[in-house]
Each structure stands twice: as structure tokens, then as C-alpha cells.
C-alpha positions in Angstrom: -98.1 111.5 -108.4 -95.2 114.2 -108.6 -96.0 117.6 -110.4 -94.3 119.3 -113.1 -92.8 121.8 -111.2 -91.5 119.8 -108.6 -89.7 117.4 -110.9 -87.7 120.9 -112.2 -87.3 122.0 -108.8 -85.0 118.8 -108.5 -83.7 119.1 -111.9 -82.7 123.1 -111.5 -81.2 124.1 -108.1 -81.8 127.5 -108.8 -85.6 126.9 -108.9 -85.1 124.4 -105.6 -83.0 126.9 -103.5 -85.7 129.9 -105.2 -88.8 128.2 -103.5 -86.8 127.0 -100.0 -86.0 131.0 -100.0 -90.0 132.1 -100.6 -91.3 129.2 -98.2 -88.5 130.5 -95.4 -90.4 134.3 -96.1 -93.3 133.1 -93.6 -90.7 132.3 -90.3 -88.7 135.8 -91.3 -85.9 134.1 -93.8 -83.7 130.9 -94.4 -81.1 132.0 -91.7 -83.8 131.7 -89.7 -85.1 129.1 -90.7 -82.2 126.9 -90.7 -81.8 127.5 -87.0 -85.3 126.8 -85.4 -84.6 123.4 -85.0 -81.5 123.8 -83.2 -82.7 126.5 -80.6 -81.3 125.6 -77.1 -79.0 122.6 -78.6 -75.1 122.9 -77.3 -73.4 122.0 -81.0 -69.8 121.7 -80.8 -66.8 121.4 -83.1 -66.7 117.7 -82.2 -70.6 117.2 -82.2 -71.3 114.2 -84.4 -74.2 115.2 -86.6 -76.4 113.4 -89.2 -78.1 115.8 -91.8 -80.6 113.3 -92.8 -81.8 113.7 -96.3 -79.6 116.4 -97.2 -80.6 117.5 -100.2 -78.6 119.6 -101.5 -76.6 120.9 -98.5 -79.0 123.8 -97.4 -79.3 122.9 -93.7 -75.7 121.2 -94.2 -74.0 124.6 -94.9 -75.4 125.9 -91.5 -74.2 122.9 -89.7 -70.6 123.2 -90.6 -70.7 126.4 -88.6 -70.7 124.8 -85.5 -69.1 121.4 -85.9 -66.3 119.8 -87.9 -68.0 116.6 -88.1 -71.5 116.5 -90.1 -72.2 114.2 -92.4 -75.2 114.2 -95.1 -77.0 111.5 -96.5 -79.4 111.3 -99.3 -80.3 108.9 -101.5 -79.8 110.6 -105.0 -76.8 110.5 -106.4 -77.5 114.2 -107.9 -78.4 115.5 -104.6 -75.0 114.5 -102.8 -73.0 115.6 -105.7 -75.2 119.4 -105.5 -73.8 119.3 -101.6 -70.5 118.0 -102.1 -70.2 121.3 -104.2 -71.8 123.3 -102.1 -71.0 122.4 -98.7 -67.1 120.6 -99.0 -66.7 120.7 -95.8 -68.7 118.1 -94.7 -68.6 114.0 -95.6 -71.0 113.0 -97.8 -72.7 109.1 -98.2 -75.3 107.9 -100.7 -77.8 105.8 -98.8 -81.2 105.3 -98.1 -82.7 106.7 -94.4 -84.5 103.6 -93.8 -81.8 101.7 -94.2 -78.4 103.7 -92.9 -75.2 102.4 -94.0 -74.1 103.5 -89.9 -73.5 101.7 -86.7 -75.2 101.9 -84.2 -74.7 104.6 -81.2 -72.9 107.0 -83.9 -74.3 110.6 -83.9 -75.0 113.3 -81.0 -77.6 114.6 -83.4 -79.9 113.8 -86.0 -81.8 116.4 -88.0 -83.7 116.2 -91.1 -86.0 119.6 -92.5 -88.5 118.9 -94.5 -88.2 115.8 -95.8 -90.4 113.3 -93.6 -93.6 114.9 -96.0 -92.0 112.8 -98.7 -92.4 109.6 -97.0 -94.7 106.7 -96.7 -95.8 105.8 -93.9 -94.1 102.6 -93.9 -90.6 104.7 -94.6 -91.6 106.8 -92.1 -91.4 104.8 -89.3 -88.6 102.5 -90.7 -87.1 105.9 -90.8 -87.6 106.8 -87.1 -86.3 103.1 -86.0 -83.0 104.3 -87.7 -82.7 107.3 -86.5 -82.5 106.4 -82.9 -80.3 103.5 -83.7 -77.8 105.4 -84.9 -78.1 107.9 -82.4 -75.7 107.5 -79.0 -78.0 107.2 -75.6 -78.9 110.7 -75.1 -78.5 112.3 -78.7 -80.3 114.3 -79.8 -83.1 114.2 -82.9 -84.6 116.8 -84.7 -87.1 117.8 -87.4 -88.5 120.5 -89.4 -92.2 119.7 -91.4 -95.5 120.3 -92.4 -98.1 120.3 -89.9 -102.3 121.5 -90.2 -102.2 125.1 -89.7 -104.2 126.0 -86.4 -104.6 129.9 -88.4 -107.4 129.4 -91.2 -105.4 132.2 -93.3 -102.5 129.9 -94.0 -104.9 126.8 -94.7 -105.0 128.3 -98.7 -101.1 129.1 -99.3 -100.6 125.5 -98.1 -102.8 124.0 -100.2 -101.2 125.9 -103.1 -97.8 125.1 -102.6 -98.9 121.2 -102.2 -100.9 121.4 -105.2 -98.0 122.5 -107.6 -95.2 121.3 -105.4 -96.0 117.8 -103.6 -97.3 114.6 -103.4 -99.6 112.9 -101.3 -97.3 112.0 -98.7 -97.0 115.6 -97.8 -101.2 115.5 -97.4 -100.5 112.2 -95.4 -98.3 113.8 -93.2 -100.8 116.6 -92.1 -102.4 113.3 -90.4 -99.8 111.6 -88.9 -98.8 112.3 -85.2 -95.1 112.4 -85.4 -94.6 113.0 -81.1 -96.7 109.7 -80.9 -94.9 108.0 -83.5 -91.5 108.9 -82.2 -92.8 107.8 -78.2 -93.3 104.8 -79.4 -90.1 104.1 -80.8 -88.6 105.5 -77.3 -88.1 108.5 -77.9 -88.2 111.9 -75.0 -90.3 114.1 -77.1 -90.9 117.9 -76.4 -94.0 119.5 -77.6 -93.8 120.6 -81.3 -93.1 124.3 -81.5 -95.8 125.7 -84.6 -94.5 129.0 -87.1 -96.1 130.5 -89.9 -99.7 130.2 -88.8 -99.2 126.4 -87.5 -97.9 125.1 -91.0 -94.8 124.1 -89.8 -93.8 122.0 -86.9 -90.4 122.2 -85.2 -89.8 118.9 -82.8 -87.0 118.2 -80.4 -86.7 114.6 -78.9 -84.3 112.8 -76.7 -83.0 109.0 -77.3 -83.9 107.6 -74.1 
């Protein structure tokens, strides 16, 4: 069941980009945090990249930096036409991520921040069957999430933020091995990289 407040974070950008701003505090800012997932990746102006459930254009904006081909898919119509504003640069297509509207072999790079939470666990792995699909032999997928946090301290702020901001997806998530799920769709997975106390897990993996 979705809480009040996160149906107007949806409804009101300014409250949406508001909390991605205080939640970005604990890894040192949203610059920042827009980056940690791309750490060691060679992005260039002709990199193909997927910003998969793209919300409205937040991780999109810091992908145009580096390549003049990024496209951003989401499956609310409100959402693309936030980015379309906010990011022009980039192409834009309404669609569902277990269920892309792309050929096969198409990107370099796939990346999606924090979005997985709001899946079932059915989506979920329809999701990561998609993703390396569409990615070309080698490319290159990566995500930003939730994950337990291995410092106690943290354990509370979590449990706050899900309280007035998630579903239970998000708690379902905290369970779900995302390196083992993507291994077993074939996947070259590096060990997560943990911030903010272990809350949040960074993951890099290779189509193999």
C-alpha cells in the first residue's frame, strides 16, 4: 500500500527532487550520488545508454554529460514528460522495463537508481531478463538500491523513510539477493559496493 507522502512526491517534483537531495546527504550529495554507479566505466559520446526507469531525468541529466546517445524509459506518461523538460537532450520512450519496446543487443549500458525497490519479485526478474537482452555482449549493467544496513545506526533512518515513503517491495528487496539473481540470468557480477552505513548497494555486472 503506497503512503500519503509518496503519492505527492510523484504528484510535486519539488517534493520528489527535495527528498532524492536529503537521501543523497548520507553518500556526501546528489553529484555524488549520481556517479557511484559509474565509477571505473569508460562512457563515451557514442556510448549507447539505457536510463532505466528514468523518472524524472535525475540520473538522465548526469548521463548526457558524457554521451550523446541516452535514452530514458519509464512507464508514466508524467514522468517522461518531467524529463523531456528537464533533460532535452536525451530521447525519451514510454514503456514498461519488463517488457522493452528495444531490440535485442542495443545498449553499451544499462543503469537504473533506485527503482528495483518498487518491484515485485516477478517484475523484478522479468526486469533483469530484459535488461541483458537489450544489452550488446559485453555491456555493461548497473544499479543503485536499498540493501540491510550492516551499521545498526542507519537500521532506524531506514525504517523511517520506508514507513512514510515506500511500499512493501522496498522491504522485499532488503531480502532479495540481486548478485545471485542477476548470475543466474548470466550475468559477470562484481561484489556490491555498500554507502551510508550499508543502506545502499552499488552493483556492477557484465553481459556475458
Amino acid at each position: 500500500m503506497a503512503t500519503i507522502f509518496r503519492d505527492l512526491s510523484y504528484r510535486y517534483q519539488w517534493l520528489y527532487d527535495g527528498i532524492s537531495r536529503l537521501a543523497a546527504v548520507s553518500v556526501g550529495g546528489e553529484a555524488r550520488f549520481r556517479q557511484l554507479a559509474f565509477q571505473d566505466l569508460k562512457l563515451q559520446s557514442d556510448t549507447q545508454i539505457l536510463d532505466l526507469c528514468c523518472g524524472s531525468g535525475q540520473a538522465t541529466r548526469f548521463l548526457v554529460n558524457f554521451s550523446k546517445n541516452v535514452t530514458g524509459l519509464d512507464a508514466s506518461p508524467l514522468s517522461i514528460q518531467r524529463s523531456q523538460k528537464n533533460v532535452p537532450d536525451a530521447t525519451y520512450i514510454e514503456g514498461f522495463a519488463e517488457n522493452m519496446p528495444f531490440a535485442d543487443n542495443l545498449f553499451d549500458v544499462v543503469h537504473t537508481s533506485a527503482a528495483l525497490h518498487e518491484m515485485q519479485p516477478e517484475q523484478l526478474r522479468k526486469i533483469i531478463t530484459e535488461v541483458y537482452r537489450v544489452l550488446k555482449p559485453g555491456g555493461i549493467f548497473t544499479l543503485v538500491d536499498f540493501h540491510p544496513p550492516t551499521n545498526p545506526i542507519f537500521w532506524p533512518g531506514l525504517i523511517v523513510f520506508f514507513w512514510l515513503f515506500e511500499t512493501e517491495t522496498a522491504w522485499q528487496l532488503l531480502k532479495t539477493d540481486l548478485p545471485g539473481l542477476l548470475t543466474e540470468n548470466g550475468f559477470d557480477v562484481k561484489s556490491p559496493t555498500l554507502y551510508a552505513g550499508g543502506s545502499l548497494q552499488v552493483i556492477q555486472s557484465r553481459k556475458i
